[in-house]
N, C-alpha and C positions, 0 to 999 in steps of 0.2 A: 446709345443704349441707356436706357432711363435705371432705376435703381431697383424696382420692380422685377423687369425682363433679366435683368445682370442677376436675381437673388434666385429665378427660376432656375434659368443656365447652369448658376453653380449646384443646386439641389440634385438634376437632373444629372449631371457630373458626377453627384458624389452617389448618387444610386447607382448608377453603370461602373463608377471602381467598386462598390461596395457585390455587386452582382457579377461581376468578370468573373471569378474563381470560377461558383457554381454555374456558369453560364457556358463557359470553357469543359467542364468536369463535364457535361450533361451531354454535351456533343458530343464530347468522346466517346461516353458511356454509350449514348444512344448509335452511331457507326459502327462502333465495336460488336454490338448487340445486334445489329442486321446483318454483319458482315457472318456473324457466329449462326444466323438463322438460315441464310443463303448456304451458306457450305451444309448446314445439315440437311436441308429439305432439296439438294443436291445430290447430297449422297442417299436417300431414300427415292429417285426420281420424281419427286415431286416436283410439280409450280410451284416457283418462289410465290410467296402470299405478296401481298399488298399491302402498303401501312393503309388504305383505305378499308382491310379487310378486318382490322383492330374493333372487336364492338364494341359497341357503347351500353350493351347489358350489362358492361362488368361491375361490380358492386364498388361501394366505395373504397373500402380497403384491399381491393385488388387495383386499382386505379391508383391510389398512393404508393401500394409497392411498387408499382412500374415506374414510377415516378423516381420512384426512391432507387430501384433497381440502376432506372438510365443516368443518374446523380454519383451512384456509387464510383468513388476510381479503382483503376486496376493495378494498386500496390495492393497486393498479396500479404505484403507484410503487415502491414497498415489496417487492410482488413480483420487479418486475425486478430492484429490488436482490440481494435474494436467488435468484435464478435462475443470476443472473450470480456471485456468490459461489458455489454449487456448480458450477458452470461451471470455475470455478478450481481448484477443487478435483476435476475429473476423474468428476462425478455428470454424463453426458451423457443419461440415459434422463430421457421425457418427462413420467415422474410424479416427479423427482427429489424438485423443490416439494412434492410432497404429503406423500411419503413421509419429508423432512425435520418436515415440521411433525406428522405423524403420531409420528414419534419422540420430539419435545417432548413432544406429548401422553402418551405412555404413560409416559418416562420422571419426569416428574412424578406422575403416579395410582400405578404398578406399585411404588415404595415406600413409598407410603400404603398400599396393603396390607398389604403386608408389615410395617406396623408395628403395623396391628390385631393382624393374628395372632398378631406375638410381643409383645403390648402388657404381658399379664402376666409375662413374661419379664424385659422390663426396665425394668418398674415394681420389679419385686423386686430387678432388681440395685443401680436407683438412682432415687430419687426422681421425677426428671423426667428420666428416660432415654427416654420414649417422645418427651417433647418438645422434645426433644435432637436425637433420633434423626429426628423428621419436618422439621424447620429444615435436618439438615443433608443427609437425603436428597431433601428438594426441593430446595436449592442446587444439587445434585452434577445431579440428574437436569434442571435450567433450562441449568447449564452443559455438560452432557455432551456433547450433538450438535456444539454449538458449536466445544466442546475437539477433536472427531473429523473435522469440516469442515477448521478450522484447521490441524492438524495431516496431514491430505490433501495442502492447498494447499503446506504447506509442503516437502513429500515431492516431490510433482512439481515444482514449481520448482528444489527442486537438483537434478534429473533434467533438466528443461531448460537449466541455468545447464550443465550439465558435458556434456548433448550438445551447445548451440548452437554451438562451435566446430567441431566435427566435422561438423557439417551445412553450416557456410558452408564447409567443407574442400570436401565433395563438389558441393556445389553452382558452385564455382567452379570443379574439374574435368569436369563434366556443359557450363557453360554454354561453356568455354573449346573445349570439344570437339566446340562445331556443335550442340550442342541450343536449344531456347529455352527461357528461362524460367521457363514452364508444364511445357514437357517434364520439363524438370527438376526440378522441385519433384516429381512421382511418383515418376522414377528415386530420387531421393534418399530418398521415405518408405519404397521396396523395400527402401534397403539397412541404411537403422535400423532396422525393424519388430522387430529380435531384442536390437538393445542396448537402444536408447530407442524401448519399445512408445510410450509416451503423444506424444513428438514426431510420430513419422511418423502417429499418425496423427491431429494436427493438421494437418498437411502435405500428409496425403488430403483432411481440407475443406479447405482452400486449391484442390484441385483441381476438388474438386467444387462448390466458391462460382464457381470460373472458367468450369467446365462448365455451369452453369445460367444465365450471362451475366452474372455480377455484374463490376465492375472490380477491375484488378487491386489496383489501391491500396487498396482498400474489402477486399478478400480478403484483402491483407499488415496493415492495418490493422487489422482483426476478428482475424489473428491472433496481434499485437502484443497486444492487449488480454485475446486467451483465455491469454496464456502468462504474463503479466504482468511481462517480462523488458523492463527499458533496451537492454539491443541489439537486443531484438525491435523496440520501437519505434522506435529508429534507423534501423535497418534495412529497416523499411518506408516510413519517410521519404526515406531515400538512393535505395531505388528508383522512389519518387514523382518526387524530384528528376533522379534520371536517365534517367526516361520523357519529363519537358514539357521537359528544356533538349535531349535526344535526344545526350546522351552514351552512351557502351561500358558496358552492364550487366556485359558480364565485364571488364575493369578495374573497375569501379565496385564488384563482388566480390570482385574480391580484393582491389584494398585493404582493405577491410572487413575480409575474412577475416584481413592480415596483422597488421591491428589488433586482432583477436581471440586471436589468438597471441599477441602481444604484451601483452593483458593476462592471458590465463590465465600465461601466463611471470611475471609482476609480481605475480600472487595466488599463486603458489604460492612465488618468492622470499621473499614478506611474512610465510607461514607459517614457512615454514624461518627467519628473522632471529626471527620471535615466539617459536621453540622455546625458546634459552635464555633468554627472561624467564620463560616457562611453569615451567620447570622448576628454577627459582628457588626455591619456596615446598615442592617434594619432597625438594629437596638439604636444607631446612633443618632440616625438620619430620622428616625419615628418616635421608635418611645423614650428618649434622652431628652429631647428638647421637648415632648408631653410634662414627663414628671419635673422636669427644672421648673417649666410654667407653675403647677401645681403647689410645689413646697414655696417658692416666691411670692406668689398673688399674695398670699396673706399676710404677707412682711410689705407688700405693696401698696394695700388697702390699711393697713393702720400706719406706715407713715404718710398717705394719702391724708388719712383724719386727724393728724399730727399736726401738720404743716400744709394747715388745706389753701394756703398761696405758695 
């Protein structure tokens, strides 16, 4: 076996371990998921359907959830974890799950293609550039979704950290003004909807967690947890605490609220005292060795005319 045929073999190897997991997961999902279709359309006397009976009219993003659906595994536990991580991350639609794990999946296969095709490409530019090239675009494509989940989560969170004051601002003018509580938690998502789309409309399920009987604590709580903000959770604790001892919700807000002033005033002092250590390492590396130049050239040009050998 020449050195050519031996460099395919191993490529080809390393795409099938790289592919087992999801390859394994997809079966299962997909058995599972006919076996779960059989027993229903059993128990309604129906003809079990046909996978030939699957159309092909389905649009794209119905085609990726299924995709992503038969990908999905059946740890329970695992899923909520992950449901609840796009949750954070502002993925509120009901195929999020699938459609995450459906991402995985392509973006792992989708540059193993792409490496067949240009295999003789860069076979010529380098030795083991296809096998180079497939290591490092399964990496990119295991870590991508990941990297774009994360990087969501992160987005909205400073969206939440820099509305939350301004929400207990209003909230503590709504509640001080004869509204209650509930009232005011809608008033209040009306008047973010245009700064901070993603608060208010947390702030809407808050309304509609209360609207379908849930408690109030259990609604501030679930939305402590979807924001994943320390004052969120504080703050649904304070109002716990200020429901069973039956203390003033609006003092109970506004102190909150003045201690939220309070520290955005302390985060933003912190920034401004951090400027000049930041701007430390500019002055030395730019304008330090500009102004050296400047005071010297002219001690350098008259001993130049000094000692012109």
């Amino acid at each position: 076996m020449d050195q050519n045929s031996l460099f395919v073999f191993g490529t080809i190897v390393l795409m099938a371990l790289l592919a087992a997991p999801s390859i394994v997961l997809s079966i299962r999902g997909w058995a599972k998921s006919d076996r779960m279709i059989q027993r229903l359309e059993r128990a309604k006397d129906r003809p079990v359907r046909e996978k030939s009976d699957t159309p092909a009219k389905k649009s794209v993003s119905t085609v990726i959830a299924e995709i992503g659906r038969r990908a999905t595994p059946g740890n329970e536990e695992q899923l909520s974890a992950i449901r609840f991580k796009l949750l954070r991350g502002g993925f509120l639609h009901p195929n999020a799950v699938s459609v995450y794990f459906a991402a995985r999946l392509l973006s792992l296969f989708v540059p193993q293609i792409l490496i067949l095709v240009f295999f003789r490409q860069l076979a010529d530019y380098h030795e083991f550039g296809p096998l180079i090239g497939c290591v490092v675009l399964a990496l990119i494509g295991l870590m991508l979704p990941e990297w774009y989940v994360s990087s969501a989560t992160k987005k909205l969170e400073t969206e939440y950290r820099e509305g939350f004051p301004d929400m207990m601002d209003l909230m503590v003018a709504c509640v001080e003004a004869g509204m209650s509580i509930d009232a005011a938690v809608t008033r209040v998502a009306e008047e973010l909807v245009d700064r901070y789309p993603n608060l208010a409309m947390h702030l809407n399920i808050i309304a509609l967690e209360l609207r379908a009987g849930r408690s109030r604590h259990d609604a501030w709580k679930n939305f402590a947890s979807r924001l994943g903000l320390e004052a969120a959770d504080s703050l649904a604790t304070m109002l716990r605490q200020a429901e069973e001892m039956g203390t003033s919700v609006g003092q109970t807000l506004r102190v909150f609220s003045k201690d939220m002033r309070q520290k955005r005033m302390l985060a933003a002092e912190e920034q401004a005292l951090a400027l000049s250590a930041k701007l430390t390492v500019p002055l030395i590396v730019f304008v330090f060795p500009t102004l050296l130049g400047v005071l010297i050239m002219p001690a350098i040009v008259q001993a130049m005319q000094v000692f012109p050998d």
